[in-house]
C-alpha positions in Angstrom: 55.6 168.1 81.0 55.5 170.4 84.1 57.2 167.0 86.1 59.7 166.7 83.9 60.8 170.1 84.3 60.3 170.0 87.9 62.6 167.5 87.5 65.5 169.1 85.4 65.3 172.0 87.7 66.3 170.0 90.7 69.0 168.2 88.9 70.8 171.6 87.6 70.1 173.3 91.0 71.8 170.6 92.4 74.3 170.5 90.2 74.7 174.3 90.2 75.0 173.9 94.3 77.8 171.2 94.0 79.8 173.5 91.6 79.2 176.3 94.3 80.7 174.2 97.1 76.6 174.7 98.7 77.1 170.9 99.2 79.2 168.2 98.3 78.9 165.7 96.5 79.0 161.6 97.5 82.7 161.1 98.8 83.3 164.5 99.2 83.2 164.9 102.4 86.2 162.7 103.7 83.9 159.4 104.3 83.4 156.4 102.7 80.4 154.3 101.9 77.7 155.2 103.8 80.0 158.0 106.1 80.4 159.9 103.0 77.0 161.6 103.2 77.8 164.2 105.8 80.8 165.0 108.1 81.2 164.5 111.7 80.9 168.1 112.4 78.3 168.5 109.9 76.1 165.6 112.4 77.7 167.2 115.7 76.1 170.3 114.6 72.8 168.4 114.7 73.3 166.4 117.6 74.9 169.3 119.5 77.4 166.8 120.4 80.9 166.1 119.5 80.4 163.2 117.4 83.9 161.2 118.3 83.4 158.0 116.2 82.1 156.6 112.8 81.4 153.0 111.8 80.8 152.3 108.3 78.5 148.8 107.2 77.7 147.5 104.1 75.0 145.0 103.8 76.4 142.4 101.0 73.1 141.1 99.9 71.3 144.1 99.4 74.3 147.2 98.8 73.3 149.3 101.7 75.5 151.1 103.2 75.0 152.6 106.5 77.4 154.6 109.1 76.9 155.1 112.1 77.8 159.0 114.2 78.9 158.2 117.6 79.2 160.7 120.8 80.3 160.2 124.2 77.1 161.6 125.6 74.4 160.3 127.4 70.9 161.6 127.7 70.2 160.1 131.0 72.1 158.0 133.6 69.9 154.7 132.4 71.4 155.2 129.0 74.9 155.6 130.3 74.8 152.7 132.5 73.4 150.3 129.9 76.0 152.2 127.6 74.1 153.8 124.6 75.6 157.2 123.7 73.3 159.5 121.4 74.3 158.8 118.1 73.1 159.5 114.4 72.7 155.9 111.6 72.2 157.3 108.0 71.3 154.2 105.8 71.2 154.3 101.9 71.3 152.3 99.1 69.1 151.3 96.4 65.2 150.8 97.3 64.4 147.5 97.9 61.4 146.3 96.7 60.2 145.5 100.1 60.2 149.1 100.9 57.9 150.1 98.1 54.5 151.2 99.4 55.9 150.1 103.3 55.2 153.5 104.8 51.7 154.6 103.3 49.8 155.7 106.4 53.2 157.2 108.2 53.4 161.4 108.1 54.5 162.3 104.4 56.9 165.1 104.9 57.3 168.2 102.2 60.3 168.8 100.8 62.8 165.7 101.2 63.9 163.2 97.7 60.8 162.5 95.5 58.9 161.5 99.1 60.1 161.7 102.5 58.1 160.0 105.3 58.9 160.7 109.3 58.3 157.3 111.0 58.2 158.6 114.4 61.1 158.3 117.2 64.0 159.9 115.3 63.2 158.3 112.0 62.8 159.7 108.6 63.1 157.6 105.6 63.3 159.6 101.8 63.8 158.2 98.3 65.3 160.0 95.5 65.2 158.6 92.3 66.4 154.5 92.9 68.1 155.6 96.1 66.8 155.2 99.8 68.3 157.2 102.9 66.9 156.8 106.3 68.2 158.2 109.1 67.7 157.5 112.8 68.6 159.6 116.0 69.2 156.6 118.6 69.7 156.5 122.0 68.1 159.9 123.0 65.8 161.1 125.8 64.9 165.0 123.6 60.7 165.0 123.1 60.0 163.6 119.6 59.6 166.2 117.8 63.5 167.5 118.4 64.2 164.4 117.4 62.5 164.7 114.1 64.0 167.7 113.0 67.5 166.4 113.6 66.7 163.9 111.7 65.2 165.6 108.8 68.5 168.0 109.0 70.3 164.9 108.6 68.8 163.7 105.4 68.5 167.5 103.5 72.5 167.3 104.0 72.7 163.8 102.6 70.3 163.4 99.7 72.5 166.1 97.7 75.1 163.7 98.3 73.7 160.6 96.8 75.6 159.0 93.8 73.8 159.2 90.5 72.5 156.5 89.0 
């Protein structure tokens, strides 16, 4: 009983914070597809860097959608020269069953979807309900765990955002 209230509560806070304008809700925010889960200045704020370009995918086979932030900076000259500016790729889409039970054993973070697990190097991966979001910072030098955090930032703005199933 207590989960299923747990539950309810999350739905109408969510609900209550969409109605607000707290957060918006999936297509809201100018994107589509997999950009529509957070703005470019919304990712700029995390990356503290102008994010210039986005690049939405959608994987036919499986429905995943995924867009990746682009900058125009560079971490370090080796990144520039083999050109790899930092950049933010937010994934989701329904959970496959190959991901089911994949992560057991990585860090379980607090807090994110129904379970959110920090994969190390600028990935976090949380389900919500049927849905999946993972999130990667790529192409950065900043000491892991900096590189966690953005990423973490990255998915409390999306999962809000997720369509209802």
């Amino acid at each position: 009983m207590r989960q299923r209230g747990t539950t309810t509560s999350v739905v109408a806070l969510a609900t209550i914070a969409v109605v607000l304008g707290w957060v918006a809700p999936v297509g809201a925010v100018g994107g589509v597809g997999g950009c529509a889960l957070a703005t470019k200045k919304e990712v700029s704020k995390i990356l503290g860097a102008k994010v210039t370009k986005t690049k939405n995918k959608v994987d036919k086979d499986s429905g995943a959608q995924t867009c990746t932030y682009k900058t125009n900076e560079f971490d370090s000259e080796v990144l520039e020269a083999s050109g790899a500016p930092l950049q933010v790729v937010i994934t989701w889409g329904p959970i496959p069953d190959s991901l089911r039970g994949q992560y057991e054993g990585s860090e379980i973070l607090e807090g994110l979807g129904d379970v959110a697990y920090d994969l190390g190097f600028g990935q976090v991966v949380a389900f919500s309900g049927e849905q999946s979001v993972d999130v990667t910072v790529e192409n950065s030098e900043s000491p892991e765990g900096k590189l966690s955090k953005k990423a973490q930032k990255a998915i409390r703005l999306a999962l809000p955002r997720l369509p209802v199933d």
